[in-house]
C-alpha positions as CSV (number, residue, x, y, z in Angstrom):
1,X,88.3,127.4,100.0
2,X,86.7,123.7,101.4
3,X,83.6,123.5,100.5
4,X,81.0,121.6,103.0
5,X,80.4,118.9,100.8
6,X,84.6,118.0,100.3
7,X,84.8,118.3,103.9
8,X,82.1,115.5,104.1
9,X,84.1,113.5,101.8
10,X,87.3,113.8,103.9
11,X,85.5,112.9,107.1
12,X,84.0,110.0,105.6
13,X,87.8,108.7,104.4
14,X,88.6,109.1,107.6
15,X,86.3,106.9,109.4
16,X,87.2,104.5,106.2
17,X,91.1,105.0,107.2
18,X,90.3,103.9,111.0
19,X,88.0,101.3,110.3
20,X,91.2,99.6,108.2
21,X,93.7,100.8,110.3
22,X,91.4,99.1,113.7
23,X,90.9,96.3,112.1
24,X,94.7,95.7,111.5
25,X,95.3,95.5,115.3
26,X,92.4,94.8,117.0
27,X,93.1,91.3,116.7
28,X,96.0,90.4,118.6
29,X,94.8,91.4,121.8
30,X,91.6,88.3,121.0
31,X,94.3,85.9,120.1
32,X,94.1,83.4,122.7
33,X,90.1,83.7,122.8
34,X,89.7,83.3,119.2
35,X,92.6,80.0,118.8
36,X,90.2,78.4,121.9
37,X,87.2,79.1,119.8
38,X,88.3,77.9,116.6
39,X,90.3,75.2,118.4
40,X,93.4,76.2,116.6
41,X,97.0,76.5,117.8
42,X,97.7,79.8,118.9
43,X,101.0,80.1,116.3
44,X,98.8,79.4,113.9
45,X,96.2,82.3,115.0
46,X,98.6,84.9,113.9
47,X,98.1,84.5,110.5
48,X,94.5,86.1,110.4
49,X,96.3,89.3,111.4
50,X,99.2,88.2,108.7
51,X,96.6,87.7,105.7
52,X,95.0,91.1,106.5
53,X,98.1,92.9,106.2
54,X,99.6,90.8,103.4
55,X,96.5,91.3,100.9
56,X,97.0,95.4,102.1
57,X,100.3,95.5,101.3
58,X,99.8,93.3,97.8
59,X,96.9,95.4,96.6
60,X,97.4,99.0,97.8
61,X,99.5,99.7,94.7
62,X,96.5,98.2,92.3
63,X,94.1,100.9,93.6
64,X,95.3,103.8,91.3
65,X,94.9,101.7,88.1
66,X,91.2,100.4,89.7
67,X,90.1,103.7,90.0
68,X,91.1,105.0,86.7
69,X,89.8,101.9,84.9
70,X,86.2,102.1,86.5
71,X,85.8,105.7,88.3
72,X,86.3,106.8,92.0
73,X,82.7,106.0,93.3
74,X,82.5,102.0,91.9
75,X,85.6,101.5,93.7
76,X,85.0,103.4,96.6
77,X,81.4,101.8,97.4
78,X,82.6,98.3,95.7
79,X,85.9,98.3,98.4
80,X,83.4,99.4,101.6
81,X,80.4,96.5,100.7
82,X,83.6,94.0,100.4
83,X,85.2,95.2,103.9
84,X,81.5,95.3,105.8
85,X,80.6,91.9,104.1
86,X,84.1,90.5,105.3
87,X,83.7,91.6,108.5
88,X,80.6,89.7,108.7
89,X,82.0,86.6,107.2
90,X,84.9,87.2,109.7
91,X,82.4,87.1,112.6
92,X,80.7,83.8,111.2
93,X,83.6,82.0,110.9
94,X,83.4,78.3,112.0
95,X,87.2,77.7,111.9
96,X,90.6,79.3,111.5
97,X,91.0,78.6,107.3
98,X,87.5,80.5,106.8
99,X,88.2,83.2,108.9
100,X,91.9,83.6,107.2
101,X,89.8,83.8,103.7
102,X,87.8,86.6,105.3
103,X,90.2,88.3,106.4
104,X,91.7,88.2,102.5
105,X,88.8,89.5,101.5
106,X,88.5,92.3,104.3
107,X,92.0,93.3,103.0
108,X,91.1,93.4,99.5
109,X,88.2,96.2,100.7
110,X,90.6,97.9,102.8
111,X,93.6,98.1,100.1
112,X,90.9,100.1,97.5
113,X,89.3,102.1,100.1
114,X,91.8,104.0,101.5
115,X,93.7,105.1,98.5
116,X,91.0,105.9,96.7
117,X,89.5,108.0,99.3
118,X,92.5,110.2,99.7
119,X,92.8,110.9,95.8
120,X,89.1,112.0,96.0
121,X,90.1,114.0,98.9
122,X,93.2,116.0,98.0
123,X,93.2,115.4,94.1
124,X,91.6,118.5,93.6
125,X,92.4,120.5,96.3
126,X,94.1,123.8,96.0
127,X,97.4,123.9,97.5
128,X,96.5,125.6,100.4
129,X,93.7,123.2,101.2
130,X,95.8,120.3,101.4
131,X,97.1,120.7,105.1
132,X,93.8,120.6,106.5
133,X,92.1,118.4,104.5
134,X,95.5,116.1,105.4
135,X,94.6,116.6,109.1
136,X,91.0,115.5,108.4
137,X,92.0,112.0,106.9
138,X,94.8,111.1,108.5
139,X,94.4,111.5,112.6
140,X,91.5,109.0,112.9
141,X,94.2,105.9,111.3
142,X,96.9,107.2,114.1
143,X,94.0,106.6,116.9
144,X,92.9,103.2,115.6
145,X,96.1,101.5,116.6
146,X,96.0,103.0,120.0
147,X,92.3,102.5,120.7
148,X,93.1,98.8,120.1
149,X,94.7,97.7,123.1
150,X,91.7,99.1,125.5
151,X,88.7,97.8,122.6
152,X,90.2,94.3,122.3
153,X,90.7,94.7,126.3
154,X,87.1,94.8,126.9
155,X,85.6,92.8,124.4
156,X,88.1,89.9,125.7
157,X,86.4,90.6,129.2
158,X,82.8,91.0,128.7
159,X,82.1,89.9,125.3
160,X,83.6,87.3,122.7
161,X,85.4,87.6,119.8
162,X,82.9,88.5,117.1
163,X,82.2,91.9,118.2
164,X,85.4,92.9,117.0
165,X,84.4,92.1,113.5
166,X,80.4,92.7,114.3
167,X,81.2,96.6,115.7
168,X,82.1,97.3,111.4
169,X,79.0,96.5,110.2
170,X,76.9,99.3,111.5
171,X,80.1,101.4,110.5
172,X,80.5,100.5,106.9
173,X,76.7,100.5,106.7
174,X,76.8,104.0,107.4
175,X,79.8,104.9,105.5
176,X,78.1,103.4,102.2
177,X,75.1,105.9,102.6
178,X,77.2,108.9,102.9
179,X,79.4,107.5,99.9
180,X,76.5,107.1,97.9
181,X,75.0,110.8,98.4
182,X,78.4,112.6,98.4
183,X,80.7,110.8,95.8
184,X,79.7,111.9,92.2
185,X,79.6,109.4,89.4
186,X,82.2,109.5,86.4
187,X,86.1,108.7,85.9
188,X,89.5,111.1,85.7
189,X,89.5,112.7,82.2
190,X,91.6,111.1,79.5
191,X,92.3,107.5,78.7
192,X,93.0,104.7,81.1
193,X,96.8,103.3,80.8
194,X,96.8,99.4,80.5
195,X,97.6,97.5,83.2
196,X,101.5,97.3,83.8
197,X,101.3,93.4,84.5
198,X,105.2,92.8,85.3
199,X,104.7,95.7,88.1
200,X,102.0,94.0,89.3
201,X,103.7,90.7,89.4
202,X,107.2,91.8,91.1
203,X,105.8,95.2,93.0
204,X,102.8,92.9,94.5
205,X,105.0,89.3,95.0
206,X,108.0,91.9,97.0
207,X,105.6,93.3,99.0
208,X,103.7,90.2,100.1
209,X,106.7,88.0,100.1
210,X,108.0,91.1,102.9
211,X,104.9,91.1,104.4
212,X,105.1,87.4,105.0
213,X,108.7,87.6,106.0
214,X,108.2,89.9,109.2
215,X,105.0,87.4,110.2
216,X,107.9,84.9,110.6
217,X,110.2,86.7,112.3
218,X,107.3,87.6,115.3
219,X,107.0,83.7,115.6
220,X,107.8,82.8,119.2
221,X,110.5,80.6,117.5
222,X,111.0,82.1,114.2
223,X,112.6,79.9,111.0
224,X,115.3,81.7,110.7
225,X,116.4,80.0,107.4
226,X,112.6,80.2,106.2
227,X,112.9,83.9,107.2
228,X,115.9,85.2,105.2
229,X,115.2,83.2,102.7
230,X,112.2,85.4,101.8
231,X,113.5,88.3,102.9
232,X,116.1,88.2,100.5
233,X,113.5,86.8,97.6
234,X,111.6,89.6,98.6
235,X,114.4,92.4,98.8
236,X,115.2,91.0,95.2
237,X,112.1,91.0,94.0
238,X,111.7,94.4,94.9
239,X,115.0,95.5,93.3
240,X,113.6,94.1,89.7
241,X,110.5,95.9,90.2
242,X,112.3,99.3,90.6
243,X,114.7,98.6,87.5
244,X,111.1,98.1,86.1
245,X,108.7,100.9,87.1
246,X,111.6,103.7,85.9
247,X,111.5,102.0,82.2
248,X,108.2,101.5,82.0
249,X,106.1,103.5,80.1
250,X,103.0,103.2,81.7
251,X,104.4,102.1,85.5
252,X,102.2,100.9,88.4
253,X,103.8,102.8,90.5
254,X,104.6,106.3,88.9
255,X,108.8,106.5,91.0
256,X,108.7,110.0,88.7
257,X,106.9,111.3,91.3
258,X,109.8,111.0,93.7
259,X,111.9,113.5,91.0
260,X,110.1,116.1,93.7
261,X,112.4,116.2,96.6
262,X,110.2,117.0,99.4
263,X,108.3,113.7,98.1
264,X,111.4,111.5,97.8
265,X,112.4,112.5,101.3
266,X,108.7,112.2,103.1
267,X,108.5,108.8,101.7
268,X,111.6,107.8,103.0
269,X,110.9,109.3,106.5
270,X,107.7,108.1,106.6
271,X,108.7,104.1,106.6
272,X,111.1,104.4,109.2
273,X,108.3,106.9,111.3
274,X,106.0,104.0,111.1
275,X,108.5,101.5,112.2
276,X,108.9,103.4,115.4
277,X,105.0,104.8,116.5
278,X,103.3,101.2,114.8
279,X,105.7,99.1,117.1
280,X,104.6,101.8,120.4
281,X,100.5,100.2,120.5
282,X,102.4,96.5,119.9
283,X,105.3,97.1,123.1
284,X,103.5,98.9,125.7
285,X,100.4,96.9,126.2
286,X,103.3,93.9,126.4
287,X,105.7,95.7,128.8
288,X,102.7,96.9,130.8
289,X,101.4,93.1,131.1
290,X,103.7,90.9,131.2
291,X,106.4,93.2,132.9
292,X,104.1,95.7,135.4
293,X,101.9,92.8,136.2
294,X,98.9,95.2,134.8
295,X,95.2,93.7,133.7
296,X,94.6,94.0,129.5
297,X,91.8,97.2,130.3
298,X,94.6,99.2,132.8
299,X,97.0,98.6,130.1
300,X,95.0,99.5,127.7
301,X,93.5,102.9,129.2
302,X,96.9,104.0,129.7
303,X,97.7,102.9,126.9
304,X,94.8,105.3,125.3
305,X,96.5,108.6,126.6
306,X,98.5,108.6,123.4
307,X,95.1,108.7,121.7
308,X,94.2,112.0,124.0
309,X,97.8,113.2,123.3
310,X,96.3,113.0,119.3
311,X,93.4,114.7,120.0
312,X,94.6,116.9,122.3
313,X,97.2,118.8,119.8
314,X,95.4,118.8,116.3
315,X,93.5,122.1,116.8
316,X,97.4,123.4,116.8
317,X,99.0,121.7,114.4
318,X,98.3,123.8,111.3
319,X,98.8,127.0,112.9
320,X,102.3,125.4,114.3
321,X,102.9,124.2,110.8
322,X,101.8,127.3,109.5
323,X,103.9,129.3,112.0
324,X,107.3,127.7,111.7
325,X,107.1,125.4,108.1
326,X,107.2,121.6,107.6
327,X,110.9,121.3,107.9
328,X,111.4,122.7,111.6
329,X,107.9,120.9,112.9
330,X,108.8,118.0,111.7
331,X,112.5,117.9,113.1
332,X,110.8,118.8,116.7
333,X,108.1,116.2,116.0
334,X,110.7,113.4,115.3
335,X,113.3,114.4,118.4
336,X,110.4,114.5,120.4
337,X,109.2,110.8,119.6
338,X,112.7,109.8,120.0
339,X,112.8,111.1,123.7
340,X,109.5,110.2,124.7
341,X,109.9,106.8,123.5
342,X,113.3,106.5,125.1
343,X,112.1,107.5,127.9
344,X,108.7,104.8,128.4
345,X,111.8,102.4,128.2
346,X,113.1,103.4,131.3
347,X,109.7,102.7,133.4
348,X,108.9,100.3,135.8
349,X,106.1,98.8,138.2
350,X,107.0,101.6,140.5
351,X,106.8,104.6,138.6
352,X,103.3,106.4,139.1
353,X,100.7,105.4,136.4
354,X,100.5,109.2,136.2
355,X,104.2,109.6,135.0
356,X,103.7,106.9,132.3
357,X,100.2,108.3,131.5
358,X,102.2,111.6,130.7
359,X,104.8,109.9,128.7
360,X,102.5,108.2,126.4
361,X,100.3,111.7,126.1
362,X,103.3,113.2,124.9
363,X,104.0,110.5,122.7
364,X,100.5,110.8,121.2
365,X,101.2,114.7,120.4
366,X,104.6,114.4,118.6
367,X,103.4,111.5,116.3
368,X,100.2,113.1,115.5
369,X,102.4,116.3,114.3
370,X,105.0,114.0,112.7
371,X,102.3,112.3,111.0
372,X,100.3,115.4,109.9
373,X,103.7,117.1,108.2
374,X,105.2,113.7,106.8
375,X,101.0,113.4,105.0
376,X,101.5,116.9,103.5
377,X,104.8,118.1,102.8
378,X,105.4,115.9,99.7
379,X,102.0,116.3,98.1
380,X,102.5,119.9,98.6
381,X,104.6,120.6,96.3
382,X,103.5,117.8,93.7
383,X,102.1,118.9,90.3
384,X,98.6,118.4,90.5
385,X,98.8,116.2,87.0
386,X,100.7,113.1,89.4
387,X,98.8,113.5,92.4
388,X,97.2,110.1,92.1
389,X,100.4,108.7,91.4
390,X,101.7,110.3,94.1
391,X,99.0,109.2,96.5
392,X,99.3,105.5,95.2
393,X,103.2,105.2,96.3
394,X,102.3,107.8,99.5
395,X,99.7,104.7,100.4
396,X,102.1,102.1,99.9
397,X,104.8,103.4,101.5
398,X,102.9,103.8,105.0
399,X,101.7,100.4,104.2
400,X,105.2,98.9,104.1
401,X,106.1,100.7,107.3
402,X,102.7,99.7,109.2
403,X,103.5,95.9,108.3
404,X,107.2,96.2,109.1
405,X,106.3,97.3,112.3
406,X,105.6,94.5,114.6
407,X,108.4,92.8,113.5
408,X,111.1,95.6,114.3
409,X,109.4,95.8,117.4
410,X,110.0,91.9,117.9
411,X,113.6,92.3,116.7
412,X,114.4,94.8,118.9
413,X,112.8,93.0,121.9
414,X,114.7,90.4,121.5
415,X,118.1,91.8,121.1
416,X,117.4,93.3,124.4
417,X,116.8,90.2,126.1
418,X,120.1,88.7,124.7
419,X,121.4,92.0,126.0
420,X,120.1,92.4,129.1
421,X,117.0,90.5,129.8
422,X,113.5,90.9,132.0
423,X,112.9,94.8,132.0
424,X,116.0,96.0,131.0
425,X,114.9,94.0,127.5
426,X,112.5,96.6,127.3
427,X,114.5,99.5,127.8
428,X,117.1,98.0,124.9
429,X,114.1,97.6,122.8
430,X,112.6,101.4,123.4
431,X,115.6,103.3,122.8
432,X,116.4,101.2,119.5
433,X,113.5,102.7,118.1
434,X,114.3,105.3,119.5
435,X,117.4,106.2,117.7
436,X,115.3,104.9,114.5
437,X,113.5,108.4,115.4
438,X,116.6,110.1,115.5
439,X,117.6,108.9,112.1
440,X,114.3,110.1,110.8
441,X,114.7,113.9,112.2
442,X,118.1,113.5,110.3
443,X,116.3,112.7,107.2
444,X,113.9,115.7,108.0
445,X,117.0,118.0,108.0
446,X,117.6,117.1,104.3
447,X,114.3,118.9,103.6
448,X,114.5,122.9,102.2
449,X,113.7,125.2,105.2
450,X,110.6,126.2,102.4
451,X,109.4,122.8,101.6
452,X,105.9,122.7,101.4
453,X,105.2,126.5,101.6
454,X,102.6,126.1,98.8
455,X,100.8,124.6,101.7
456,X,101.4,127.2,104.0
457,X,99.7,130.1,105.2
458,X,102.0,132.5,106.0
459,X,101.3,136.0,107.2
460,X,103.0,138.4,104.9
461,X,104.8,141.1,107.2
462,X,103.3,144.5,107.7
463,X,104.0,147.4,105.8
464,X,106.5,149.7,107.0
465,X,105.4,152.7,107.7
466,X,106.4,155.9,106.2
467,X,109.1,158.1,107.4
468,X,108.0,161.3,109.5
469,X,108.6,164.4,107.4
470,X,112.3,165.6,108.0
471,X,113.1,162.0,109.6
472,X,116.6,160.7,108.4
């Protein structure tokens, strides 16, 4: 049974998880306003969305230690003051270096926030909580990146810059009260671990050293020596850290927690998932611009029918979850992307807004559903001992997947204009993610038609009834 006051809490995480997840994307659309302001090249403007997602993906997996070392509710408050103080900084920032350095520090807020707030949230959750407490948390992240296009749209148009940063303040205000009333004092029972140093060194340095490779590849003329270079630093790195985290006795990343097999293959599915719906909010307002001819705030209302198509379908997702399991939604959830998406390739100038409008609702409903399955199956059948742990990596994983993003989306564009060129680029570029979709509802099929059952709540059939007197 949720109670009203754990409900609170997961609303208030998810208003955290948007904030962080806005604030990733927001940005790009200001771009050429903010590199005029700050009289700054605008290569060089990239890396304040870069330094956000960098410090993210570097810090995410610290969060579990932080909160055991000095409780949920320090953390929790400590990471929404640094992220609504940043935000501020961000907004008062006279040039491009002090406005990078807030951004590090906005990340820093965001990378404790988050995690922390889902542990709170599901931690002590019965098992048959867990799907709609998931549902809570994690639709308001999927929005952010959609809302994006149409906020940065009109505050390009009829405001400047510094509202994007300014709108978190009454936010994150407002999100501190509620913390402060509903989170109770006090840290996990039993000792804290100490701090697993060499995982922090190679997990952090991989991740941020991945991070920083995909920033280069987005360049409009990318070092491509520069670029591999860290990639396979990074990839290395990574590999080390691995070999490390199974040995270690008191990991920073708990890879035990992927002994549970509808965790190892949700984790999996959930970076490549990412790849595909976090490059959607980075194409289309693109295609629709540059390709259909189409102002930032028409591109970015259509744009915002994926956010309806969100909405629209999370009053049915846990009774379609509940109705057919994890395994079969999910399958449907990741074919359906991988049609929808192929299918936004093939639009033009000509086709009705109405038709595209229709297309990215429907996009909006399988990636919601997607999303909602690939947040719950794992934890579902996680001992309740390693949820944190399991959290931690869950958080880091969408991370690496959120950051990876833009860059897949940049690779694929590109290979379709070697391919083909002018539109037809796009189309190459849609149905590459595309089949990345394909390969995650492959994935999906690896799952146990009763993975995540715990989570379920199934109807248990009627009783027969009892056979008339003299029947055979």
């Amino acid at each position: 049974m949720i109670t009203a006051r754990h409900r609170r809490v997961a609303l208030l995480v998810a208003g955290c998880y948007f904030m962080e997840m806005l604030d990733g994307t927001i940005v790009a659309t200001s771009s050429p306003q903010i590199g005029r302001s700050l009289r700054a090249p605008a290569t060089e403007v990239g890396l304040v969305i870069t330094a956000y997602l960098l410090t993210l993906a570097v810090l995410i997996p610290l969060s579990g230690w932080l909160a055991r070392r000095f409780g949920n509710r320090v953390v929790f408050l400590t990471a929404i003051a640094l992220f609504t103080a940043a935000s501020v900084g961000c907004a008062a920032s006279v040039n491009l270096g002090m406005l990078v350095a807030m951004r590090v520090l906005q990340g820093t807020g965001g990378a404790m926030m988050v995690p922390v707030g889902r542990t709170m949230v599901l931690s002590p959750a019965a098992k048959q909580d867990i799907l709609r407490l998931t549902s809570y948390v994690v639709w308001p992240g999927l929005l952010s990146p959609v809302i994006a296009p149409l906020a940065g749209g009109l505050i390009t148009t009829y405001a400047t810059w510094h509202w994007m940063f300014l709108i978190n303040v009454p936010l994150g205000m407002a999100a501190f009260a509620f913390a402060w009333r509903l989170i109770p004092a006090g840290r996990p029972p039993g000792g804290v671990p100490p701090l697993d140093w060499a995982g922090v060194a190679l997990t952090c340095a991989g991740l941020g050293g991945l991070t920083y490779a995909a920033h280069l590849v987005t360049l409009p003329s990318p070092p491509a020596a520069q670029a591999a270079a860290f990639f396979a630093v990074s990839a290395a790195l990574l590999a080390g850290a691995v070999a490390h985290l199974r040995r270690a006795r008191h990991p920073l990343l708990n890879l035990r927690t992927l002994s549970v097999p509808t965790f190892r293959v949700s984790q999996s599915g959930v970076t490549l998932y990412w790849l595909v719906v976090g490059a959607m909010p980075f194409l289309l307002p693109l295609m629709f611009q540059v390709r259909f001819g189409w102002s930032p705030v028409k591109s970015g209302a259509v744009t915002a029918f994926v956010f309806a198509g969100n909405v629209g379908i999370k009053p049915a997702t846990t009774p379609l979850i509940n109705r057919f399991g994890f395994r079969t939604v999910l399958v449907a959830s990741a074919l359906g992307t991988a049609a929808v998406v192929a299918a936004l390739g093939f639009t033009t100038a000509s086709t009705p807004v109405a038709v595209t409008a229709l297309l990215a609702l429907a996009s909006g409903v399988t990636r919601s559903t997607g999303f909602t399955v690939y947040s719950t199956v794992g934890l579902a059948d996680m001992d309740p001992g390693l949820m944190r742990d399991a959290n931690t990596l869950a958080a880091t994983s969408m991370q690496l997947g959120a950051g990876l993003a833009v860059a897949v989306a940049t690779v694929a564009l590109r290979a379709g204009d070697a391919a083909a060129g002018g539109q037809a680029a796009f189309t190459v570029a849609f149905c590459l993610l595309a089949l990345i979709a394909v390969g995650c509802a492959a994935e999906a099929l690896r799952l146990d038609q009763a993975a995540g059952d715990a989570a379920r709540r199934v109807r248990s059939p009627a009783p027969a009834s009892p056979a008339a007197p003299g029947g055979e």
